[in-house]
Structures are given as C-alpha cells and as structure tokens.
Backbone bond lengths (Angstrom), bond angles and torsions (degrees), N, CA, C in turn:
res aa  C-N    CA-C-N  psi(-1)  N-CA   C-N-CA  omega(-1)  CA-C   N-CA-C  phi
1 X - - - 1.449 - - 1.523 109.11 -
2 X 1.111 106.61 124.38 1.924 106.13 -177.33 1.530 121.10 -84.27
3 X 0.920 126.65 114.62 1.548 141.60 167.87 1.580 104.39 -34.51
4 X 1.435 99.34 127.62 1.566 111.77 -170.90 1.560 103.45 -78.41
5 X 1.083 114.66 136.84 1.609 102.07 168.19 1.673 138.03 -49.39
6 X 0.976 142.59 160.17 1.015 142.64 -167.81 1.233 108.59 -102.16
7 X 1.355 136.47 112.70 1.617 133.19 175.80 1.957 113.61 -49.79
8 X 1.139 107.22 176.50 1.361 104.92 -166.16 1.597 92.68 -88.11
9 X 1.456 140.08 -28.05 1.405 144.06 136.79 1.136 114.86 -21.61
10 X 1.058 130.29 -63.88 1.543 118.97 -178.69 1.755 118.01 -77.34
11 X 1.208 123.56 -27.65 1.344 126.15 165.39 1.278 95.92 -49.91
12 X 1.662 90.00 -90.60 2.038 80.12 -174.90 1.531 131.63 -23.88
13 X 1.358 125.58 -42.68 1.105 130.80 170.94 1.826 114.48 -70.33
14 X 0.976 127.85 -31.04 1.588 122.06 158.28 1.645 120.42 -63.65
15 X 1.556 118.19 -47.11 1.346 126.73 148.92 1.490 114.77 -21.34
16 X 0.887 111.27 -93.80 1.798 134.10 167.13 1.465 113.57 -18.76
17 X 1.379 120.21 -22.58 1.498 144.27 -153.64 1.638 96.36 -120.59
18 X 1.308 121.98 -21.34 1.375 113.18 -172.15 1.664 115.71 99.05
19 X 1.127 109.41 10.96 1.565 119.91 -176.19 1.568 95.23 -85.22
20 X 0.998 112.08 95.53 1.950 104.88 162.83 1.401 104.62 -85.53
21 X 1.054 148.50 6.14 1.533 128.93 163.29 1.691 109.90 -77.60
22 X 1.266 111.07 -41.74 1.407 108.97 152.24 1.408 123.04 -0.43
23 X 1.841 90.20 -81.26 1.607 100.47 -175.20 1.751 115.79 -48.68
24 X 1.169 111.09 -49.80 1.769 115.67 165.05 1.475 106.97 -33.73
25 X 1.040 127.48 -67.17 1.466 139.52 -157.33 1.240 88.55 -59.97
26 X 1.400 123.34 -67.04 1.701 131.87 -179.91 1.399 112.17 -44.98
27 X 1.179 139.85 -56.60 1.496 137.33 143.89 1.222 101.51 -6.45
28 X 1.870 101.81 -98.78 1.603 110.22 -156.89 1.555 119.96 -37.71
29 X 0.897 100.56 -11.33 1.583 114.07 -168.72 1.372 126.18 -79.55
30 X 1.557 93.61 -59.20 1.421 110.13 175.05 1.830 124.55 -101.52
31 X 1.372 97.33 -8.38 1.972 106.83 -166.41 1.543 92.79 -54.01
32 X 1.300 118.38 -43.38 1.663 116.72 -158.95 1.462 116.32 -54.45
33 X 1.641 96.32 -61.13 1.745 114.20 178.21 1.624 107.44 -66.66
34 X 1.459 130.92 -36.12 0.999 112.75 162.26 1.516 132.63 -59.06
35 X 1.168 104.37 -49.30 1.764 117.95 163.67 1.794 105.72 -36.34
36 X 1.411 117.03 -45.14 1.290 104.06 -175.79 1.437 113.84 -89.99
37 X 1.155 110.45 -4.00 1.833 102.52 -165.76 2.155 83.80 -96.22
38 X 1.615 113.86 -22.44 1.164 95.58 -159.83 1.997 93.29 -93.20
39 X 0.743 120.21 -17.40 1.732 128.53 174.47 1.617 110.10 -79.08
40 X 1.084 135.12 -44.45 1.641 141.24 152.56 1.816 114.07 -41.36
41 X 1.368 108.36 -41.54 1.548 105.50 162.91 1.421 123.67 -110.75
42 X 1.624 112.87 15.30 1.931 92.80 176.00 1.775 79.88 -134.83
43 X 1.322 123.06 -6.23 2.100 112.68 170.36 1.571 106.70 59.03
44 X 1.315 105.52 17.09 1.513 101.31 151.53 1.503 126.48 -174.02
45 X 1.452 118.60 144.55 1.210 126.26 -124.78 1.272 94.13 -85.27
46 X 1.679 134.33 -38.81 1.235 122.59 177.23 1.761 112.53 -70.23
47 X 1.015 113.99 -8.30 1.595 114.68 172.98 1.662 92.55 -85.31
48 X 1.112 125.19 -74.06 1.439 137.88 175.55 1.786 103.57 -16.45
49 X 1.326 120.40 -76.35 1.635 124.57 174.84 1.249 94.79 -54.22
50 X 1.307 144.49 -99.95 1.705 134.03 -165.26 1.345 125.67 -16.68
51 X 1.629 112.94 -27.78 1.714 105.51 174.69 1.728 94.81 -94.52
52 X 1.499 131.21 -19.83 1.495 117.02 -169.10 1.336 83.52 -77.47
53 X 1.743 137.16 -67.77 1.347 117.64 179.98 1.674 139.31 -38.93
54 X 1.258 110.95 -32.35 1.295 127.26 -179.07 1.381 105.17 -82.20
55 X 1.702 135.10 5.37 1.317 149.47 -131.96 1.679 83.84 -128.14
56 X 1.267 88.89 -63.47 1.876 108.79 -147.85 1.957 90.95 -81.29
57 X 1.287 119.42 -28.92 1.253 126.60 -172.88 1.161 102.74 -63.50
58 X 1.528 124.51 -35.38 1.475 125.22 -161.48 1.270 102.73 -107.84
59 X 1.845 138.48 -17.45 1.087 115.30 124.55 1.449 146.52 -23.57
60 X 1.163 105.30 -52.89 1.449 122.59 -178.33 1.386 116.92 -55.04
61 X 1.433 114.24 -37.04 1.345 133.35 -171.48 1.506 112.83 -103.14
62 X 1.289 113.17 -37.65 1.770 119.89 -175.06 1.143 116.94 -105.46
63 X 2.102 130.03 5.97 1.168 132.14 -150.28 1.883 100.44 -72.69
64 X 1.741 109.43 -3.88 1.496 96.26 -178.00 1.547 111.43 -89.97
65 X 1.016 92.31 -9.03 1.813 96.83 -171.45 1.742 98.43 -81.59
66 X 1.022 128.09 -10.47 2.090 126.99 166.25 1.468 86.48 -69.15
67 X 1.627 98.80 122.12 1.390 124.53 -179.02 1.341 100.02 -88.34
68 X 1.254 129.26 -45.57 1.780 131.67 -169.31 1.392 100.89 -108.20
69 X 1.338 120.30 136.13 1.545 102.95 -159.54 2.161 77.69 -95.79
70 X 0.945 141.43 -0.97 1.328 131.15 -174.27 1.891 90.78 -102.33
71 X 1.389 119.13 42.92 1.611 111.80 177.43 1.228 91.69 -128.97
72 X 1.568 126.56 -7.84 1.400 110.61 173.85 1.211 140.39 -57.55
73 X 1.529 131.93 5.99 1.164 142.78 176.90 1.695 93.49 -82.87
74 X 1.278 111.33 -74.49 1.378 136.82 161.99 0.999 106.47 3.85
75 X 1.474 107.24 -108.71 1.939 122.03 164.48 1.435 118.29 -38.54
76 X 1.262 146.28 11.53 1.357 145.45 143.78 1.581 110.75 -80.27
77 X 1.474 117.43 -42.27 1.268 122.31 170.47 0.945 118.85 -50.40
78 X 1.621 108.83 -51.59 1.652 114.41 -163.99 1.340 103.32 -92.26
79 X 1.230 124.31 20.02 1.520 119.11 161.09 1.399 116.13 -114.61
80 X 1.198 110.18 -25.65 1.144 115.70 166.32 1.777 125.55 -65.42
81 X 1.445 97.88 -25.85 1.154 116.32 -175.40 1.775 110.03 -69.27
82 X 1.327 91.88 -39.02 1.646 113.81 -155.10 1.744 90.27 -72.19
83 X 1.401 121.16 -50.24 1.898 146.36 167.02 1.534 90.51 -39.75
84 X 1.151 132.95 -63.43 1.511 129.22 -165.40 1.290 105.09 -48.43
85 X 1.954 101.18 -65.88 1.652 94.72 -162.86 1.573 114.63 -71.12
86 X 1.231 92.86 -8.75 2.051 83.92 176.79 1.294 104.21 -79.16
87 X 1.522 128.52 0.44 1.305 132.69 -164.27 2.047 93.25 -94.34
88 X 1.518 90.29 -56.52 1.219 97.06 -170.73 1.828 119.30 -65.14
89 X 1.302 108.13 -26.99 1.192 119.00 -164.31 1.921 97.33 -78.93
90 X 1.150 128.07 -21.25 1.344 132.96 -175.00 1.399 109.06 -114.20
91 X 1.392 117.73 -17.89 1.222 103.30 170.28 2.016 124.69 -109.67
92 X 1.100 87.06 152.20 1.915 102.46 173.70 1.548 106.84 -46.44
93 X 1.226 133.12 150.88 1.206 121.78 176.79 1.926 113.15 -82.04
94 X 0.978 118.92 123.99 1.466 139.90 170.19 1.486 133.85 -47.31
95 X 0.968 102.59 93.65 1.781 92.14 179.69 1.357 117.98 -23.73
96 X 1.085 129.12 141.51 1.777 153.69 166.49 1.604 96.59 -33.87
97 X 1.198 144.69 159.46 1.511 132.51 -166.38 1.855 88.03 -170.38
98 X 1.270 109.38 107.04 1.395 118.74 -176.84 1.334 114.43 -82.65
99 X 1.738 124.64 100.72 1.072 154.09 -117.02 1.926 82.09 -115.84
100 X 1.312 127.42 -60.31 0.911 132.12 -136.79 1.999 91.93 -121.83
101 X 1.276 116.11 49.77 1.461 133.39 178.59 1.567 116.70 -69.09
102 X 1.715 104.55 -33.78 1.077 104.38 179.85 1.414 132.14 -55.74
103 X 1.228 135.38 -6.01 1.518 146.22 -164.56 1.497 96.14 -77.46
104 X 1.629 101.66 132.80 1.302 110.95 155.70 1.527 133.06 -114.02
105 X 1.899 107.56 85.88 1.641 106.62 -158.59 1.664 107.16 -42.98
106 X 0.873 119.69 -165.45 1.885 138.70 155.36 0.726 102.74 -94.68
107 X 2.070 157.63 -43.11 1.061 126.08 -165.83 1.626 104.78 -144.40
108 X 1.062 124.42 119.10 2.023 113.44 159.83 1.116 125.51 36.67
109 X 2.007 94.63 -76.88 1.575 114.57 -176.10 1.448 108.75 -88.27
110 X 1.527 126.85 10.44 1.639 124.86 139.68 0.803 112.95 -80.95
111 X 1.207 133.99 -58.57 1.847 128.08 -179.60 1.473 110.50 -51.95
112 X 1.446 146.27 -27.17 1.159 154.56 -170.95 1.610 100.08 -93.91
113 X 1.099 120.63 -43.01 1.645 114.75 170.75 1.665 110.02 -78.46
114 X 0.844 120.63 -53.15 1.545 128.44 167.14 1.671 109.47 -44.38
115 X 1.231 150.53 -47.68 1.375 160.34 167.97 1.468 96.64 -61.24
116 X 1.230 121.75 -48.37 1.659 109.90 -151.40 1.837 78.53 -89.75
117 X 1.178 124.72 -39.28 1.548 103.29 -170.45 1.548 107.80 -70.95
118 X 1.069 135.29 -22.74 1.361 139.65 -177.13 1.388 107.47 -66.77
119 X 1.534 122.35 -61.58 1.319 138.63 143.81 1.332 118.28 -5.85
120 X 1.648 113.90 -47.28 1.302 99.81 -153.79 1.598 89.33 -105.00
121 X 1.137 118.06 -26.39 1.699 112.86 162.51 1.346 130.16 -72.99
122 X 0.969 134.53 4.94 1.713 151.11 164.09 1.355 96.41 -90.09
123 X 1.800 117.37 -50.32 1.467 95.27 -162.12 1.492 108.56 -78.84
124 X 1.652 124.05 -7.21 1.024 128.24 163.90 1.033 146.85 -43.52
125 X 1.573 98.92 -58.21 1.619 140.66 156.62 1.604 112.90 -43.64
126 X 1.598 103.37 -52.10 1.426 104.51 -170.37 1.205 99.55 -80.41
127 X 1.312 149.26 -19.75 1.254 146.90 173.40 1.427 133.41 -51.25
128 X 1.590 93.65 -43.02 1.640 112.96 165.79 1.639 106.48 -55.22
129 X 1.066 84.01 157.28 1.765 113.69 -168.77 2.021 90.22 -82.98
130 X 1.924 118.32 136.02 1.364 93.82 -162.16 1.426 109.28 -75.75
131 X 1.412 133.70 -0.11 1.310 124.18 -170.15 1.495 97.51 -56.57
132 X 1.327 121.57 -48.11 1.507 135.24 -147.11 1.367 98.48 -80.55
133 X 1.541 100.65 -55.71 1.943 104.01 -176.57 1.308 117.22 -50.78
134 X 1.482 117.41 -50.07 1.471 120.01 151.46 1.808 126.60 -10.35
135 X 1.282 84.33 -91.94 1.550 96.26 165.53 1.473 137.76 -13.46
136 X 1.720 90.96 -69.13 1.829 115.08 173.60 1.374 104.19 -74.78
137 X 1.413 133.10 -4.43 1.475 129.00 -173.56 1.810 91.91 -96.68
138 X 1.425 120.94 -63.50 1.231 120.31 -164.73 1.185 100.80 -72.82
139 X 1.735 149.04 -15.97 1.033 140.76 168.58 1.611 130.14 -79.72
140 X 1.770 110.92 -53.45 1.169 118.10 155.38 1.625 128.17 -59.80
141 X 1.544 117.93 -62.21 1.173 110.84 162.23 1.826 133.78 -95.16
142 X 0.722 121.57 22.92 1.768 127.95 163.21 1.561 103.31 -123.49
143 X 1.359 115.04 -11.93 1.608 111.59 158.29 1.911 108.52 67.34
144 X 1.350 108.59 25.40 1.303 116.56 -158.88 1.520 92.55 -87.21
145 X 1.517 105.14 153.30 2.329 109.54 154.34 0.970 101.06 -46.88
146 X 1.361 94.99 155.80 1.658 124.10 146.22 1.223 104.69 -47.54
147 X 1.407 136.29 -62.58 1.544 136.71 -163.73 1.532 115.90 -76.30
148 X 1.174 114.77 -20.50 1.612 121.00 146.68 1.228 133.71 -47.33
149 X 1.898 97.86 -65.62 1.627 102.03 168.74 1.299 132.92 -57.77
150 X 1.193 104.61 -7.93 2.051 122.46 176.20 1.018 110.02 -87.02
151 X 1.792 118.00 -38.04 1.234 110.62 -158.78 1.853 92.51 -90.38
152 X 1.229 113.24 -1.33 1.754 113.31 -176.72 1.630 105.26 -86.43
153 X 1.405 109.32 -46.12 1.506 122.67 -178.34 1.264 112.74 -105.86
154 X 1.052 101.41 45.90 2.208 104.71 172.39 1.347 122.93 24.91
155 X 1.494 95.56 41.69 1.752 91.95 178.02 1.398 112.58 -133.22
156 X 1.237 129.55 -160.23 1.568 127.87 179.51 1.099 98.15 -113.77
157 X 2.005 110.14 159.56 1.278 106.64 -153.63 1.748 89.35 -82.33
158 X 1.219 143.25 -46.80 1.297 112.90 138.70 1.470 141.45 44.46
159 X 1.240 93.89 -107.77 1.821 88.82 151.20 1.156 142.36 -66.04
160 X 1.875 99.28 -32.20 1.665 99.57 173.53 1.789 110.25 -65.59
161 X 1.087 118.47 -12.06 1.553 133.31 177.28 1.491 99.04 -70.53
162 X 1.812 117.91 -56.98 1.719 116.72 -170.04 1.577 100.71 -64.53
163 X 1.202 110.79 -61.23 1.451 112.16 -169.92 2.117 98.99 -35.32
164 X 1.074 94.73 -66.25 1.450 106.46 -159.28 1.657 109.72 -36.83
165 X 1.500 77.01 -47.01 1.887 99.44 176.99 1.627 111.64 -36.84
166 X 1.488 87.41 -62.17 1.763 108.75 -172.63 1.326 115.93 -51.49
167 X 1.383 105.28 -71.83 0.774 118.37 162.20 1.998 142.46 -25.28
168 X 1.026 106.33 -52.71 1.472 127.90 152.12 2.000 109.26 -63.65
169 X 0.744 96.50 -33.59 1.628 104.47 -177.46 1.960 88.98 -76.24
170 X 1.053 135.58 -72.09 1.149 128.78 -141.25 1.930 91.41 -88.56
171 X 0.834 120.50 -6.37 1.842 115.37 168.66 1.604 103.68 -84.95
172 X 1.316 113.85 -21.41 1.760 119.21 -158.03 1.853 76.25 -93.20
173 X 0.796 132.25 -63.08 1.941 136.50 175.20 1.703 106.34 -34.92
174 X 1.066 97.79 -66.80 1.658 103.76 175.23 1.306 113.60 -69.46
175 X 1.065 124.78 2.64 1.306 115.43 170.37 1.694 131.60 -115.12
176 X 1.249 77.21 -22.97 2.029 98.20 158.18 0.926 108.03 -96.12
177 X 2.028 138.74 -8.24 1.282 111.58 150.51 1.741 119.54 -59.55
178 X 1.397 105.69 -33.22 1.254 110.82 -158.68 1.390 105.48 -85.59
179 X 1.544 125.03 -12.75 1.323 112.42 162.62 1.513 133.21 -104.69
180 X 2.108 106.30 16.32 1.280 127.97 141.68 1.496 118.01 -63.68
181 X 1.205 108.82 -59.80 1.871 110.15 -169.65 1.960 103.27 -47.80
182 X 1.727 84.72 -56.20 1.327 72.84 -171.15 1.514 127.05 -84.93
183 X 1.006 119.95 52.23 1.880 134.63 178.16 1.735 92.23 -137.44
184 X 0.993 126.44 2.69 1.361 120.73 149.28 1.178 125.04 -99.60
C-alpha cells in the first residue's frame, strides 16, 4: 500500500519539530520548478543552482520565521526570487544558454528553424524588464495564481494582473514585428 504524500503543511510542520528529512522531501519537491523559474530569469545555470542552493540553505536556517505553514510554496518563491535579483543586480548580463538542447529535429533545416525560434523567444523574454519576466515565468511556466504571484513579489494581484497584461502585450508587438521583417 503506498504512503500518501505529505502536503507542504505537514513538512513544514515536521521541520519545525526537528525532522530534517523533511527538508529532503521539501527539496525533492520543489529544487526542479525552482531551478526553472530561477534559470528563465538569471540565463545561466551556474547562477540558476546558486540561488536554488542559497534558497534551500535559508530554509534550513529560517524555516521558523514561515508564519502560515501552507505559504511554503510561496516563501520558496519569494526567496528565490529575492537570490535572483541579487544575482541580477551584480551581475553582467549572460549569454542566452540553450536550456532545451535536447531535441532531435528530422532534418538540418528543423534544427535551424527550431534554434533560431527558440533564440528569438529567450531574447524576447530576456528583453523584458525583470518585474514583468518574472510574472510571465511564474504564471505561464510554474502555472502559479494570481494570488500566489503577489504573495511571491509583494504586490497585489492587481498588478501581478498589469504586469502580466504588459507584459504579454509587448512579446505579442515583438513578435509581429518579427513576423513583418521576415515576409519581406
């Protein structure tokens, strides 16, 4: 009979108790999606692992200061978040780092259309200003609420709504520029 999982409530609450296997479980759980929400805004992978480590470290050490033990999804974000921009704010911007290499097209001129479109959506992505990229990262890919993404980036869902807006608005612009040029 298989053991039901444990909600992120009850980890936290074994944590809190002195359970360090907890923290493992809490890892396995979350390292992945953090790894991607923190590599989507700093474009490279050893920056990317240093904020999931520097993430889980300050778990380890601050897990009493989570006031709601059901905010732990939350407060991994928003620390992770907080690791990014000190990442971003000190560092040079990073070459583009092709995340998703593994594909094997059928022909040349798939792999050459497939690269240049990938290309041209990273450089998109990275273009945005990070409040916004943020946003469309934890919304489109971490698939998170509105009332999540506020409660990760200290704002109201509100704004996490304008940003998103904008945001989506100015990739949909850049992207019908880019499929004007090239029809000429």
């Amino acid at each position: 009979m298989a053991m039901a999982m444990a909600t992120d409530a009850q980890l936290l609450d074994r944590l809190l108790r002195g359970d360090t296997r907890s923290l493992g479980e809490i890892y396995e759980r979350y390292r992945v999606p953090l790894f991607r929400f923190c590599l989507r805004m700093v474009k490279d992978t050893a920056l990317a692992e240093d904020a999931v480590h520097d993430t889980f470290v300050k778990l380890a050490r601050q897990h009493s200061g989570i006031l709601h033990p059901g905010a732990l999804k939350s407060w991994l974000f928003r620390v992770a978040r907080n690791e990014v921009y000190m990442i971003l704010r000190r560092a040079a911007p990073m070459p583009l780092e092709d995340a998703d290499g593994v594909l094997d097209p059928s022909t040349p001129h798939d792999l050459l259309e497939q690269t240049e479109r990938a290309s041209l959506v990273h450089a998109m992505l990275a273009a945005l200003r990070p409040a916004y990229r943020e946003v469309l990262m934890l919304r489109e890919f971490e698939e998170m609420p509105y009332a999540e993404i506020a409660a990760i980036t200290g704002s109201t869902e509100g704004a996490v709504k304008s940003r998103l807006f904008k945001a989506r608005l100015a990739l949909a612009g850049s992207m019908a520029g880019m499929q004007k040029e090239r029809m000429r």
